[in-house]
N, C-alpha and C positions, 0 to 999 in steps of 0.2 A: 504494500500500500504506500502512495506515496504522500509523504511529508508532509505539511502544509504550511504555508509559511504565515509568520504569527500577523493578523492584522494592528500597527501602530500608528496613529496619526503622522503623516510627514506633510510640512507645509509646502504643497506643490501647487501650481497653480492649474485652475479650473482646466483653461483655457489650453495650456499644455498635454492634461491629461484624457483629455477628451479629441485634442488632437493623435496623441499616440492610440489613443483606443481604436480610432476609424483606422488610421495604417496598417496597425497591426491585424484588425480580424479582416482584411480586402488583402491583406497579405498569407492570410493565414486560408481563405480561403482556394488559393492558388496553389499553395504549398499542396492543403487538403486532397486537390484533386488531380492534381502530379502523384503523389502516395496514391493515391486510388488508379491511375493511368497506367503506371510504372511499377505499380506492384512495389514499393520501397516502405519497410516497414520503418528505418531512420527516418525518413519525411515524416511518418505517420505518427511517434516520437516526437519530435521537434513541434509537430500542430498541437499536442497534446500540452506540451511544454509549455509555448505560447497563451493556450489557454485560461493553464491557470494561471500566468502572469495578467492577460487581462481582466479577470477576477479580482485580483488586487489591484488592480489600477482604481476598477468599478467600485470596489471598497471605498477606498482613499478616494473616490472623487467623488463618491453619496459623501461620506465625511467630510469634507472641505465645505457640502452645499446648505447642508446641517446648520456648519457654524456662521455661515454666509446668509439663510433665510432668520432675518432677526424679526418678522412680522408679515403678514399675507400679503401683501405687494411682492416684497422680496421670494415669496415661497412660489407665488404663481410667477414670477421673474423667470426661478429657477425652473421651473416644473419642463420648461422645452432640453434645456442641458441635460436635465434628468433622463428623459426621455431616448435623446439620440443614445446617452452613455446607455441605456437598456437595450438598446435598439444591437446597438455593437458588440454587447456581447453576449444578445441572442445569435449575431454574425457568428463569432465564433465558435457558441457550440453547435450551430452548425457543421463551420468548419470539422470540428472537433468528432462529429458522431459520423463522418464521410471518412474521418482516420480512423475509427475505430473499426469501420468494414474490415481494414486491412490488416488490422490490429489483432482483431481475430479470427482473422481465417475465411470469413462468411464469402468470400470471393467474387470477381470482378468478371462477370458477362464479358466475351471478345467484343460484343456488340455495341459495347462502352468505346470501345477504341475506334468504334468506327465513327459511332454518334461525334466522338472527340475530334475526328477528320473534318465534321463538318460544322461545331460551333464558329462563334465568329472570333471568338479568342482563342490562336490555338495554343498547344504546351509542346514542348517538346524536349529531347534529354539528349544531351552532345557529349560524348567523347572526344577530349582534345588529345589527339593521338602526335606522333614524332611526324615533321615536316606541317601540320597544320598551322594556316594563316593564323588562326586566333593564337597560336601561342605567344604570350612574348607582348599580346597587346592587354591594355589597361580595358578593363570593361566601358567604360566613358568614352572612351573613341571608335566603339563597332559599328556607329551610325547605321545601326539595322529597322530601326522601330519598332524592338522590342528591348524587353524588359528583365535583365537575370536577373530571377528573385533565389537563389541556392543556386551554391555551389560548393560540391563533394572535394576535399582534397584530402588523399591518403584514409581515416579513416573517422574524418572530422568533417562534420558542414558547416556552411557558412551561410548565415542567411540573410538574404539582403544583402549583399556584398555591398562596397562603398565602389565608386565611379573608377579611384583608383586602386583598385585590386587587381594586378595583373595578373593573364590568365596563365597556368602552364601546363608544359605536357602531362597527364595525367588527370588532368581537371575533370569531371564531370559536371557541366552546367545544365540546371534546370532554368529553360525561357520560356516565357509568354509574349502574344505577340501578334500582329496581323501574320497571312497566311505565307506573302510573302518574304516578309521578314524570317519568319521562323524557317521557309524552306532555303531561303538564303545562307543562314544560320550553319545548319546542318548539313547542307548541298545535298539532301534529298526531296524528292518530290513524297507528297501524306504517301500512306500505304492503305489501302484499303482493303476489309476484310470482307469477302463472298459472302454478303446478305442473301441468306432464305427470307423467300417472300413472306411469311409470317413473323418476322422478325422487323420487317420497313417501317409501320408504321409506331413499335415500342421506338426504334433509333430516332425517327421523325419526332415524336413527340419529345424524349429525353433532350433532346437538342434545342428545342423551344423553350422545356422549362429551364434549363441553364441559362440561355442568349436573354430568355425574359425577366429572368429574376434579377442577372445581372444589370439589368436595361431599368428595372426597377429602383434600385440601387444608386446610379448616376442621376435618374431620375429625381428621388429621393430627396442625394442630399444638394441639389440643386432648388431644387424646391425651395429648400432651408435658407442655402445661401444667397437665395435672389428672394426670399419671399415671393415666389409666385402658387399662387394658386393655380394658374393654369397645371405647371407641374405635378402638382397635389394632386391633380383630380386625375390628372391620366393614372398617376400611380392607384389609387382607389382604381380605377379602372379595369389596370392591369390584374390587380389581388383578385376581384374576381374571373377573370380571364384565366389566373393562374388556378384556383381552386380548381374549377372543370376542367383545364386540363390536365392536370392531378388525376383526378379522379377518372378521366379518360386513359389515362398512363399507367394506372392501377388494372384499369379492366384487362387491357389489352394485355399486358403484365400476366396476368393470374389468367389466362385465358388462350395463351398460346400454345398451352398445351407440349411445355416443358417435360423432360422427361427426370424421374424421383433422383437422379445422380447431379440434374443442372440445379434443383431446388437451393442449393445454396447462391450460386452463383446469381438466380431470379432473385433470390433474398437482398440481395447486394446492389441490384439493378431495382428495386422498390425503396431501401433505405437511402436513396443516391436521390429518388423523386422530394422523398420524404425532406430532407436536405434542403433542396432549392425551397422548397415551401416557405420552408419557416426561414428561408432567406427573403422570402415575398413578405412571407408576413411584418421582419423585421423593417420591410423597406413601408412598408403603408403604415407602421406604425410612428417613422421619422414623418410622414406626410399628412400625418393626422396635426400634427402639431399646427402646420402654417392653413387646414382647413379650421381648425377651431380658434384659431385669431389667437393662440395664446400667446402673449406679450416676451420676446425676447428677453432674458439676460442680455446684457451689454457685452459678453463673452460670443454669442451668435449673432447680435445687433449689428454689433463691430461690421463681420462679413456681410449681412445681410443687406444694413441700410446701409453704412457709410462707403462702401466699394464705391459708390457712385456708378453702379451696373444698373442694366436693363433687360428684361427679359424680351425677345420681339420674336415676330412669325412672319412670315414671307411664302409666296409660294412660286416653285420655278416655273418661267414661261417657256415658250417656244422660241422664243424673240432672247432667253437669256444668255451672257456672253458665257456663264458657267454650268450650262447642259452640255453635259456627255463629257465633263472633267470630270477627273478625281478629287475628290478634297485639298490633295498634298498640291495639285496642278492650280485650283482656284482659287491658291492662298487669301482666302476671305478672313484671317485676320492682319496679313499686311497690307489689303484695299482698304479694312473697315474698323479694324478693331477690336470685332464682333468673330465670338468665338462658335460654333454647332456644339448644339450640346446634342441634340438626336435631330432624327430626319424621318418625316411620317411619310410612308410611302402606301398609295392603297389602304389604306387604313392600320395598316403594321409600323410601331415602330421601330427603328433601328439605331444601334449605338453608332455612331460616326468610328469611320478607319480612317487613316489618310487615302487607301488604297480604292477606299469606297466611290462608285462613281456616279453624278449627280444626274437625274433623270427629269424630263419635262413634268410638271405635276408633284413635284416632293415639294412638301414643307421643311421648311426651315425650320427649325427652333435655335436661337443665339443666344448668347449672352457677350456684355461687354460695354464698354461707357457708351452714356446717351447720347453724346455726340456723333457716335460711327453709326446709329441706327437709321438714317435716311439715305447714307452713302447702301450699306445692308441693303438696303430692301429696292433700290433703286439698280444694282445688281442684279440681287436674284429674279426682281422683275423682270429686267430687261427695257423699262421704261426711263427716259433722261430725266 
């Protein structure tokens, strides 16, 4: 059984702790499902590890808030901080019960690695072997557009490397990352594993609740930090979106008529559903905050009101000069200022890639100072 470490008051600030709380369970949820990908029982370790470190953050920062509400202004002040920090480390034990698939055994369906070909973030695990480019270079100058969150050296990991961590032979890097990048990364092209046709529509939908919940998530804490309700409400939106498809995921699941030796592996492929859920759930819970008007701490205020940001909408025309770019190609924060936070296309929405390419009919969604928002919209219109 493990330890626990003793909860003590340490004077930390709100704003600090509540910052590390969001890195670490969006970090820990990558880790999660690299250990779940890769079969890596040390990933699966380390998510656990994290875990209860954010448990004590959660301690210490309900502590801090305690002594910080000295009367009902200040209580419902805090009540939104309260929240995200619950929100985050629901993230976690998420994270947390996706490591423990691996943990014990309960095993990972092949058809997880296919589903994982096709989300919109992919993962992947590199061997830096003798003669490879990456050796020798600092992770800060791979200019790949991805992200090493671990790396294995000898018989130690590293999580979260810093920019200058130079890479060497022997390394084992775990990255995330658009599709291209990762394939770049690795100099493979995905692999993909021979789907039976009763098998398409569990991979189909597993792929949705990942790309959605995570889409949730951005959503979220956007929401937060623009105070927009528009945001808010897509996310309530999505939660139930995500429910039915759950529960769509479930049937098809228990109904594909697995055979008594895969039941474990089907087990593994249910608690993996299970998982994104209550990463939905976590994310509607952050969004409930900015639909019930409850009054910032000056800790979220800070980001929310004083950025001096705007939330705006646009939608692309036929006539626009950035139909049929990529993102990275439409540089719409060096025209605007104005950053994509998603893109609603057909009624779907989607996390912005750089790689992602802009179609006649998508909505915009931005953020960025009020000044760039007419230059914005006067783009994606296509209108002078």
């Amino acid at each position: 059984m493990v330890e626990l470490e003793k909860i003590e008051y340490k004077p930390i600030s709100v704003r600090d702790l509540l910052i590390e709380m969001k890195n670490l369970s969006e970090l820990m949820l990558d880790l999660a499902y690299s250990a779940a990908l890769f079969n890596s029982h040390e990933l699966a370790e380390e998510v656990l590890s994290l875990e209860r470190h954010i448990d004590l953050l959660a301690y210490l920062l309900n502590m801090n808030l305690m002594m910080a509400a000295r009367d009902v202004e200040g209580a419902e002040a805090l009540l939104g901080v309260s929240r995200v920090s619950s929100s985050a480390d629901k993230i976690s034990d998420a994270a947390a019960d996706i490591a423990t698939i691996v943990l014990r055994g309960i095993g990972i369906h092949p058809i997880v690695r296919e589903a994982f070909e096709r989300v919109e973030e992919r993962l992947a695990r590199v061997e830096v072997k003798t003669g490879s480019q990456l050796a020798g270079k600092n992770i800060g100058s791979l200019e790949l557009g991805i992200d090493v969150i671990a790396l294995r050296r000898g018989r130690r990991w590293i999580i979260d490397p810093s920019e200058d961590e130079v890479i060497r032979v022997g390394d084992v890097l775990i990255a995330r990352g658009a599709q291209s990048g990762i394939e770049e990364l690795s100099g493979l092209k995905g692999k993909h594993y021979k789907v039976q046709k009763r098998f398409e529509g569990i991979i189909e939908d597993l792929v949705k609740l990942k790309d959605t919940s995570e889409l949730m998530l951005d959503l979220a804490y956007s929401s937060l930090l623009l105070n927009s309700r528009e945001l808010a409400d897509e996310v309530q939106a999505l939660e139930e979106y995500m429910d039915n498809l759950h529960t769509e995921f479930e049937l098809r699941t228990l109904s594909s008529g697995f055979k008594p030796e895969e039941s474990k592996d089907f087990l593994g492929l249910i608690r993996l559903g299970v998982a994104t859920e209550e990463i939905a759930d976590a994310a509607a819970e952050m969004a409930d905050i900015v639909l019930r008007e409850v009054e910032p701490h000056p800790v979220l205020k800070m980001a929310i009101k004083e950025a001096e940001e705007t939330v705006t909408s646009a939608v692309v025309s036929e006539d626009s000069p950035i139909k049929g770019k990529t993102l990275r190609e439409a540089r719409i924060p060096d025209e605007t200022g104005m950053w994509i936070l998603v893109i609603k296309r057909k009624g779907r929405w989607i996390r912005p890639r750089p790689d992602a390419r802009i179609e006649a009919g998508d909505i915009l969604i931005a953020s960025g100072y009020a000044e760039g928002e007419e230059d914005f919209k006067r783009i994606v219109s296509g209108k002078d």
